[in-house]
Backbone as numpy.savetxt, mean C-alpha at the origin, in Angstrom:
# Nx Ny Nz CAx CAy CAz Cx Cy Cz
-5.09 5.56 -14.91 -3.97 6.44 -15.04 -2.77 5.73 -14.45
-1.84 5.27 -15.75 -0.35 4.71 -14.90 0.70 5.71 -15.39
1.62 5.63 -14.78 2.78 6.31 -14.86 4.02 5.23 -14.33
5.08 4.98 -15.50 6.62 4.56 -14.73 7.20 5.52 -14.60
7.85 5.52 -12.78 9.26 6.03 -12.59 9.72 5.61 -12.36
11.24 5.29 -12.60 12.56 4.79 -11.99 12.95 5.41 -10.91
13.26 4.69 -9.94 13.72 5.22 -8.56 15.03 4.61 -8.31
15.51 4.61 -8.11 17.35 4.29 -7.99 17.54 4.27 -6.29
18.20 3.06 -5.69 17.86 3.28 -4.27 18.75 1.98 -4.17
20.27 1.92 -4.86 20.71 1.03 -4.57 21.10 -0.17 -5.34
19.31 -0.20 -6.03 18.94 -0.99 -6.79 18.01 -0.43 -7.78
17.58 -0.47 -8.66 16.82 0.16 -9.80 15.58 -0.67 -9.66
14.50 0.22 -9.24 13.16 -0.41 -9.22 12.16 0.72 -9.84
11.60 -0.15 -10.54 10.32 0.94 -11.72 9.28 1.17 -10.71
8.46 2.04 -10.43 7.24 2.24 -9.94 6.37 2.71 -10.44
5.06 1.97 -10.79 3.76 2.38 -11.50 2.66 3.65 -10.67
2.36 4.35 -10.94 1.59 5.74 -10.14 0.23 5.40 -10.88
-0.26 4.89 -9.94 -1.74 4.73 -10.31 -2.75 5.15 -9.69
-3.64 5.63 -10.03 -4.91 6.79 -9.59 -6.15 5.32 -9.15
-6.59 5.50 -7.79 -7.49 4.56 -7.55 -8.75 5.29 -6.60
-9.91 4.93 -6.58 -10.96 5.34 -5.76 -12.04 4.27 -5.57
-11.73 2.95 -5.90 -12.44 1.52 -5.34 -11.40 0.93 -4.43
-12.34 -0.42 -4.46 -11.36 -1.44 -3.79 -10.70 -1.90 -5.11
-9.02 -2.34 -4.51 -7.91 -2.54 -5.44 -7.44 -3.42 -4.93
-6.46 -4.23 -5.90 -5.53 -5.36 -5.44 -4.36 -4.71 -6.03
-3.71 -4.52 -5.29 -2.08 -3.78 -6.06 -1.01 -4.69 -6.16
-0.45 -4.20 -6.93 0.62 -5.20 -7.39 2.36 -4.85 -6.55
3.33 -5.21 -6.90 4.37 -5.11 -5.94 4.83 -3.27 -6.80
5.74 -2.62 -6.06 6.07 -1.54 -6.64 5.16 -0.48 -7.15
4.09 -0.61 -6.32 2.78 0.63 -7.10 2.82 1.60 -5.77
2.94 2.87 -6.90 2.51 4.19 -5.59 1.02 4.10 -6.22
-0.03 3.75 -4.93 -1.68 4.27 -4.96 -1.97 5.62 -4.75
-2.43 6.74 -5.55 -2.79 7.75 -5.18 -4.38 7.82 -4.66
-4.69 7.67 -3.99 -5.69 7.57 -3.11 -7.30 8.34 -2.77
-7.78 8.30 -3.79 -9.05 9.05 -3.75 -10.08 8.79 -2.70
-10.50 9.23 -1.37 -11.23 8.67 -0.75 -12.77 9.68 -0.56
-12.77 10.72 -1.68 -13.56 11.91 -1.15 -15.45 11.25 -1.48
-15.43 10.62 -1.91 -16.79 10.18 -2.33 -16.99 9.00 -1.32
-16.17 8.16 -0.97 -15.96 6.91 -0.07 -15.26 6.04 0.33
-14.56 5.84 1.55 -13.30 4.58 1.72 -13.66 3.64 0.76
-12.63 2.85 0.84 -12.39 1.29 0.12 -11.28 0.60 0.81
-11.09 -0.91 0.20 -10.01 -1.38 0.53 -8.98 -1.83 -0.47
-8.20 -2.04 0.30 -6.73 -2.18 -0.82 -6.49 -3.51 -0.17
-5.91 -4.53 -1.32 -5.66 -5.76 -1.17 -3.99 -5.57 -1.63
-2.86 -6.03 -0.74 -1.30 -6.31 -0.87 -1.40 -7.66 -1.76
-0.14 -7.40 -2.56 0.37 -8.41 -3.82 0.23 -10.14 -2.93
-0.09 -11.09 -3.29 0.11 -12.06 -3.05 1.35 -12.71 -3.34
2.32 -13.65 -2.98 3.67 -13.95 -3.20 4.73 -13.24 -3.26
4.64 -11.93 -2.46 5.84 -10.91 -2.62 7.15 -11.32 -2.81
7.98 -10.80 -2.59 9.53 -10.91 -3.01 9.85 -9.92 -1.97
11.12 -10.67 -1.53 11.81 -10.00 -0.21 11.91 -8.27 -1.04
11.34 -7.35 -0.50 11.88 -5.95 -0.84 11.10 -5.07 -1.95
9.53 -5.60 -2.33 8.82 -5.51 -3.46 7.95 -4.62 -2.27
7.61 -3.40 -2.43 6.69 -2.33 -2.16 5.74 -1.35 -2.45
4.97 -1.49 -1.73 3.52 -0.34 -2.04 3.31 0.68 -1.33
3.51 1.49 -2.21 3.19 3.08 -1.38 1.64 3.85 -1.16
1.25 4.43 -0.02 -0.09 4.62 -0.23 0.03 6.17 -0.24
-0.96 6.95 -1.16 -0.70 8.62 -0.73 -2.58 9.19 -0.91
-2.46 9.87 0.24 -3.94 10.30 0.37 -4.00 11.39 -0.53
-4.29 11.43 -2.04 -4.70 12.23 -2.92 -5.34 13.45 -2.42
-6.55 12.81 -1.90 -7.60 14.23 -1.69 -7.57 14.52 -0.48
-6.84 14.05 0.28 -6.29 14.58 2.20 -7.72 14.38 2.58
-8.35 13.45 2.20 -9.57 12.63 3.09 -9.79 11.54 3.62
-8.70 10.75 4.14 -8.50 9.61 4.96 -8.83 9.74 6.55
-9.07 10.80 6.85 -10.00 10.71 8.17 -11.19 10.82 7.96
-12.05 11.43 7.15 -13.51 11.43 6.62 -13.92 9.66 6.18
-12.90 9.26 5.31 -12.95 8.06 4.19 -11.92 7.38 4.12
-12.00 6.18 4.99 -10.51 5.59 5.21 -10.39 4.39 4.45
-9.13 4.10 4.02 -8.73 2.81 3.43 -8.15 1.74 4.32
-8.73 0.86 4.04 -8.35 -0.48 4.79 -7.69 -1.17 4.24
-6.04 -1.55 4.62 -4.90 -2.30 4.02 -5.16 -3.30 4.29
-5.56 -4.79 3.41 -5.52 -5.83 3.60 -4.59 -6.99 2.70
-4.87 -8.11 3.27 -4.07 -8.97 2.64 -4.76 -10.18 2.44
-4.82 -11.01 1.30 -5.59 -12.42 0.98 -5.55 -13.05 2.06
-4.25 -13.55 2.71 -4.75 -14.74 3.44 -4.15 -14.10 5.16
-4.71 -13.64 6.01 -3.96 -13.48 7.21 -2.91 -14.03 8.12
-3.05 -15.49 8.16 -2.70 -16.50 8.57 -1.36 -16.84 7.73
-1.02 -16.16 6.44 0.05 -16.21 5.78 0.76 -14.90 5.48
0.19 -13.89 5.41 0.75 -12.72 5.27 0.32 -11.35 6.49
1.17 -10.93 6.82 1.12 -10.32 8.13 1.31 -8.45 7.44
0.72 -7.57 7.86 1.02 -6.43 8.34 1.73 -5.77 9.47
2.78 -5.74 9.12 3.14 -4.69 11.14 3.19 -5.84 11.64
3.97 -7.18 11.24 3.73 -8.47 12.00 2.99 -8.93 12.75
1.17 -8.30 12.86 0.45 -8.80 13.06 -0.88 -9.26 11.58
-1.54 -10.34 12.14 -2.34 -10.87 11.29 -3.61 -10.07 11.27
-3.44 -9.15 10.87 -4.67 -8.12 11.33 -4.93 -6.86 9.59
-5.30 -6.22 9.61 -5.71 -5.22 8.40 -4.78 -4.11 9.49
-4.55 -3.21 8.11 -4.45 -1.62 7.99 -5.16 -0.68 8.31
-5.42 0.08 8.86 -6.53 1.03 8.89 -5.58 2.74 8.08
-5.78 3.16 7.24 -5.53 4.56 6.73 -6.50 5.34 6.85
-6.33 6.11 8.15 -7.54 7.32 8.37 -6.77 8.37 9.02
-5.53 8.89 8.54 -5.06 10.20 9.41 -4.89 10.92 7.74
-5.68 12.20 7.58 -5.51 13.18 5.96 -4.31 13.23 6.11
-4.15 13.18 4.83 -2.62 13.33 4.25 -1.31 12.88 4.95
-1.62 11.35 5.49 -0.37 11.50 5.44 -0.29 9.94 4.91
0.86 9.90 4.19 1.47 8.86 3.21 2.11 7.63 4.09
2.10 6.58 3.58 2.80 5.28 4.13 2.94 4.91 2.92
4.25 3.78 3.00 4.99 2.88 2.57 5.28 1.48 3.04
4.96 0.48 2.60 5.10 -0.85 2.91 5.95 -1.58 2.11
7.25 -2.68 3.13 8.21 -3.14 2.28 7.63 -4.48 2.54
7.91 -5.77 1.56 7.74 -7.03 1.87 8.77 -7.64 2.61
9.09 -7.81 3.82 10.55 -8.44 4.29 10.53 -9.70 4.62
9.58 -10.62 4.38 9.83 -12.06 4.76 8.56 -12.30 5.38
8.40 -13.91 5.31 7.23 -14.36 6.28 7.47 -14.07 7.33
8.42 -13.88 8.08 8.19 -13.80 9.69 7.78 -12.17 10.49
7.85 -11.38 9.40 7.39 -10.37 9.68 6.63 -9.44 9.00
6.52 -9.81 7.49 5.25 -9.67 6.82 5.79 -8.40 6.00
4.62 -7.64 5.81 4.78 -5.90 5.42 5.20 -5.11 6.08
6.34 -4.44 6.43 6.78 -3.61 7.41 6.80 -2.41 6.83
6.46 -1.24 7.79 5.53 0.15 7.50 7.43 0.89 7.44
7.66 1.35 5.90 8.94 2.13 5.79 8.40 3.38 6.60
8.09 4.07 5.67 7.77 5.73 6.18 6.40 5.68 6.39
5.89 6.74 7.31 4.83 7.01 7.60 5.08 8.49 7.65
């Protein structure tokens, strides 16, 4: 299940709404709607981002404390979360995050939570 919306924010960026309940590799600009009611998974961030290219995460079935998703990234040592070299953990129900790409020196930085 994809969906484009245009979001206008300055700059005009399309976002794909895609329905997931495995492990995923997402691409830059995807809202994940987040199925975790049968079992966590993990989510793999775009490789080679672009300063300002983002992934939104939304707990579909408000079961991320039962069934959590783990935000990861290919290579640690090159791409950072929260400017550390470490994974994501998504386990609080319902509530949504956003990740912007802002540069190597600080990796994925958490917009909204």
């Amino acid at each position: 299940m994809a969906r484009n919306v245009t979001i206008t924010q300055g700059v005009t960026r399309t976002s794909s709404v895609i329905g997931i309940s495995t492990d995923y590799t997402a691409a830059a600009d995807e809202v994940l709607l987040c199925d975790t009611t049968s079992y966590g998974f993990t989510v793999t961030l775009p490789d080679d981002p672009a300063v300002g290219d983002r992934v939104q995460f939304v707990d579909a079935a408000g079961q991320f404390g039962a069934n959590n998703v783990v935000v990861s990234v290919s290579d640690t040592s090159t791409y950072k979360i929260a400017n550390l070299n470490e994974t994501l953990l998504l386990n609080v129900p319902n509530q949504p995050l956003e990740l912007m790409w802002s540069g190597s020196t600080y990796g994925w930085v958490l917009l909204n939570t």
